[in-house]
FIMIBA-950555 format. One record per residue (C-alpha): residue in three letters; x, z, y. Coordinates in pm, 1 decimal, always signed. Layout:
BEGIN
<atom><res>ALA</res><px>X</px><pz>Z</pz><py>Y</py></atom>
...
END
This chain:
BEGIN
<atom><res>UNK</res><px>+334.9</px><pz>-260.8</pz><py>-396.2</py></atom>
<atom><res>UNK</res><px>+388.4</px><pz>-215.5</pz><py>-782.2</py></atom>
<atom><res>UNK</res><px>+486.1</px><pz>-407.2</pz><py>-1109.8</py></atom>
<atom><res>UNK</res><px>+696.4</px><pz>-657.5</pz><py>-920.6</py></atom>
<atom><res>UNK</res><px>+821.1</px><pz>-953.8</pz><py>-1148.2</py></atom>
<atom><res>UNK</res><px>+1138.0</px><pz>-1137.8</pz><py>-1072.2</py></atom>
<atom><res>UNK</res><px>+1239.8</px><pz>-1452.4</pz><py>-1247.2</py></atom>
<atom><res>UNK</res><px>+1603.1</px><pz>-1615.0</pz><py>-1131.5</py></atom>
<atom><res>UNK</res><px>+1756.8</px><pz>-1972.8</pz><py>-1164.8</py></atom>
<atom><res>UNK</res><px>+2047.7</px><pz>-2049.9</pz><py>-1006.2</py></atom>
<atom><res>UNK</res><px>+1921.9</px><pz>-2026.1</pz><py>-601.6</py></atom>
<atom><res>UNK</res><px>+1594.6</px><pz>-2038.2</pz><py>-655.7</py></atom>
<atom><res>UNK</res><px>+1377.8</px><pz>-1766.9</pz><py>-773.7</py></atom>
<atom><res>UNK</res><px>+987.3</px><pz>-1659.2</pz><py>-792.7</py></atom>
<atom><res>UNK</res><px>+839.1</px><pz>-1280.6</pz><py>-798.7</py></atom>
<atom><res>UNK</res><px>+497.6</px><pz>-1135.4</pz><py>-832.5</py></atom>
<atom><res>UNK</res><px>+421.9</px><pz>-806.7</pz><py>-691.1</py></atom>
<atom><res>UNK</res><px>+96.9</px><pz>-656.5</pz><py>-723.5</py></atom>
<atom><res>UNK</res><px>-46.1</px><pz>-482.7</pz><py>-392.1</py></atom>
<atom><res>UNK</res><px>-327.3</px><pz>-220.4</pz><py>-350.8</py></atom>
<atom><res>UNK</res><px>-474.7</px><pz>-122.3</pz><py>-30.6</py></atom>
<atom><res>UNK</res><px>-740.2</px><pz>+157.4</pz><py>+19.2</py></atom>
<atom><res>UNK</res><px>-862.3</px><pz>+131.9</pz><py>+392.0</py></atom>
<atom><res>UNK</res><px>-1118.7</px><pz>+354.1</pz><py>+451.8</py></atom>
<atom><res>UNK</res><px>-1453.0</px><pz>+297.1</pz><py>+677.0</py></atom>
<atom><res>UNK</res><px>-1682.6</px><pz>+530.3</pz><py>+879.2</py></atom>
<atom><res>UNK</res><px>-2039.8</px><pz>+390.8</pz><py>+999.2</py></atom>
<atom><res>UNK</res><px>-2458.7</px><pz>+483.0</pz><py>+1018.0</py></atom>
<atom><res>UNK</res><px>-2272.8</px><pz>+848.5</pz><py>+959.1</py></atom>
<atom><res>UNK</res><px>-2127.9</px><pz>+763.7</pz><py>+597.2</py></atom>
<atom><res>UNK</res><px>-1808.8</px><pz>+739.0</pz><py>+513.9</py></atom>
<atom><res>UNK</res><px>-1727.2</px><pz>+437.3</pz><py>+251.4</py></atom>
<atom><res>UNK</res><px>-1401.0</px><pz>+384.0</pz><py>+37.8</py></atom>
<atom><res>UNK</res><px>-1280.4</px><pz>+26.1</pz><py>+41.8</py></atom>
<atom><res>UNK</res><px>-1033.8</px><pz>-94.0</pz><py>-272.1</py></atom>
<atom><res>UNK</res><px>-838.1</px><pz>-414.4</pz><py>-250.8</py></atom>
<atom><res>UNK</res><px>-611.8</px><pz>-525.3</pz><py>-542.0</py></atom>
<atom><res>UNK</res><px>-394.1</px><pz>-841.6</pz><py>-418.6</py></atom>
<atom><res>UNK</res><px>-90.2</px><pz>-1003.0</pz><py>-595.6</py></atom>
<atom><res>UNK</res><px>+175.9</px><pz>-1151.8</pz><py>-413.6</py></atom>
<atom><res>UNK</res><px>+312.5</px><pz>-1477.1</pz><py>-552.9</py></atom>
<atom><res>UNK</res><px>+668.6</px><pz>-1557.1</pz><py>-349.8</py></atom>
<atom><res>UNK</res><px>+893.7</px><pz>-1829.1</pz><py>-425.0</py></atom>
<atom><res>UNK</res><px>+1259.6</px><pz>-1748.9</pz><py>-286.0</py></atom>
<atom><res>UNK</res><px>+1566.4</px><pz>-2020.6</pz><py>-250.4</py></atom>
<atom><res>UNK</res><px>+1951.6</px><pz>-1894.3</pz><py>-158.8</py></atom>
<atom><res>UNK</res><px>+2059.6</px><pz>-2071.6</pz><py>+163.3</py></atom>
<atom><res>UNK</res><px>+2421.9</px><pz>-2040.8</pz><py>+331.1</py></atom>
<atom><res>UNK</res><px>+2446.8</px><pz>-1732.4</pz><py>+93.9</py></atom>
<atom><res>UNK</res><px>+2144.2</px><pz>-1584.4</pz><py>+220.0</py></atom>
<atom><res>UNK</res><px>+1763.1</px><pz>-1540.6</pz><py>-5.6</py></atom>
<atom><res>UNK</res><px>+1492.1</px><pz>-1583.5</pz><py>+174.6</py></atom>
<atom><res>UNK</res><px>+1141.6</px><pz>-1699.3</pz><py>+169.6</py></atom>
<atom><res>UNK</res><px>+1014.5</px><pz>-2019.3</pz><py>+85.8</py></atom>
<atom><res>UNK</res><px>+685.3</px><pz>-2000.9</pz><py>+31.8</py></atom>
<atom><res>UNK</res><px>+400.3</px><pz>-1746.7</pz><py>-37.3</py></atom>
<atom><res>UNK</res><px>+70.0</px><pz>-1756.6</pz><py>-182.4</py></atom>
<atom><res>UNK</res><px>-174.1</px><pz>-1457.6</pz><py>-231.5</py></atom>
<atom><res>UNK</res><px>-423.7</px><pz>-1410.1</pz><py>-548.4</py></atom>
<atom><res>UNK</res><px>-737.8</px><pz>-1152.1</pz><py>-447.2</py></atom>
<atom><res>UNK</res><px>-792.1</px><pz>-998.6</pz><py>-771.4</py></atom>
<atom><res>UNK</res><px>-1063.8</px><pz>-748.8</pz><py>-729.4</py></atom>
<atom><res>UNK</res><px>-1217.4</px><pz>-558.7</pz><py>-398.8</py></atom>
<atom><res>UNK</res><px>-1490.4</px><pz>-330.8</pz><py>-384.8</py></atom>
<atom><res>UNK</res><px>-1653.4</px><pz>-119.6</pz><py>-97.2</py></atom>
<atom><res>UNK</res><px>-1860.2</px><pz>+222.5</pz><py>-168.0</py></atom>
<atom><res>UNK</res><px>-1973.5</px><pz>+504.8</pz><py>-32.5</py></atom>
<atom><res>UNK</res><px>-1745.5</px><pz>+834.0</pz><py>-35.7</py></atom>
<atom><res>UNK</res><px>-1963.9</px><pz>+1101.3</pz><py>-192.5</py></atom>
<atom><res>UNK</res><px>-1723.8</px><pz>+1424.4</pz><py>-179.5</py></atom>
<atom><res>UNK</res><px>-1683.9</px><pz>+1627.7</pz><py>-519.9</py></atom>
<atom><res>UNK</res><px>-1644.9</px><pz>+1960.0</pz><py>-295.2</py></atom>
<atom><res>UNK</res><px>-1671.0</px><pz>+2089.0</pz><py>+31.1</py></atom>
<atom><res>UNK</res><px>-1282.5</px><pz>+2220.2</pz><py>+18.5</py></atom>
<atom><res>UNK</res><px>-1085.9</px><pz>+2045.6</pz><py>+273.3</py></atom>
<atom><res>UNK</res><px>-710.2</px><pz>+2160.6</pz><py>+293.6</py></atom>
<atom><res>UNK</res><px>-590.0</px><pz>+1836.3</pz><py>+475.0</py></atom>
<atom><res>UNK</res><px>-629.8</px><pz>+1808.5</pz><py>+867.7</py></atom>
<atom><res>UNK</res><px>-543.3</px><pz>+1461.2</pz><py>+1079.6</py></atom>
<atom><res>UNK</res><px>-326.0</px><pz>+1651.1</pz><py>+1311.1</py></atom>
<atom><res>UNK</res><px>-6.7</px><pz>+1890.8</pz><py>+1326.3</py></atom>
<atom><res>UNK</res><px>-196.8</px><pz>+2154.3</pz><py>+1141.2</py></atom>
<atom><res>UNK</res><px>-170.6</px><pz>+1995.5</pz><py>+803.5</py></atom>
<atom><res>UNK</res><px>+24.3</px><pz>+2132.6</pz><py>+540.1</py></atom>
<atom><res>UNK</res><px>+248.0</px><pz>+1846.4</pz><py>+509.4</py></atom>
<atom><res>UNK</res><px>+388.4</px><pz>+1939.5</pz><py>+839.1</py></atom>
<atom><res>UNK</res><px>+485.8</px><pz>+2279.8</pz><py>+755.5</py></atom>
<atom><res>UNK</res><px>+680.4</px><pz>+2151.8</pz><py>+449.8</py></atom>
<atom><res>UNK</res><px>+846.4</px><pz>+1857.7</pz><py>+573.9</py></atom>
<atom><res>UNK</res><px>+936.0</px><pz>+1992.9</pz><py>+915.4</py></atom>
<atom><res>UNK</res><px>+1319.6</px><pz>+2050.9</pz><py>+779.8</py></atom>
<atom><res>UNK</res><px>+1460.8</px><pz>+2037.0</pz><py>+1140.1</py></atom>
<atom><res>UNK</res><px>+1261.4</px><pz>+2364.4</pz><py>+1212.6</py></atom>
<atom><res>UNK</res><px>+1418.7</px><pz>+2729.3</pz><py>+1141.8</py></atom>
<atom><res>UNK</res><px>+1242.5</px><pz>+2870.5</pz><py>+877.6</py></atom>
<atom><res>UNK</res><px>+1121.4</px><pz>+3243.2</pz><py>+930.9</py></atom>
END
């Protein structure tokens, strides 16, 4: 979610909030890259002193599917506890 407008009046308000999702997609042994780009359109009301939703629409804006076609061969990132995001965020762990 990015570049989220808010506009207030009173108890009633209205935001947009753009959204981007990149799913990815394996088949026939080629990987493809999928790109989404939604915005969120949400009108909000105050009720017993409490916001919430009262109603939501969403705009597609653009999506596109293609195949991944990798710019190297390097590949430091793993899908399992040998990545090196685990060694660096793993702050419950002594160190040494």
């Amino acid at each position: 979610m990015t570049n989220i407008i808010l506009a207030l009046d009173g108890d009633w308000s209205a935001s947009e909030a753009y959204h981007m999702a990149l799913p990815g997609l394996s088949g026939d042994s080629q990987l493809y890259d999928i790109t989404v780009r939604d915005r969120h359109l949400d009108q909000w009301s105050k009720r017993e002193g409490c916001w919430g939703l009262h109603h939501q629409a969403t705009v597609r804006d653009f999506d596109d599917i293609r195949p991944v076609v990798p710019l190297s061969s390097a590949r430091g990132g793993r899908r399992n506890l040998d990545d090196p995001s685990f060694a660096v965020l793993n702050v419950a762990k002594p160190r040494g």
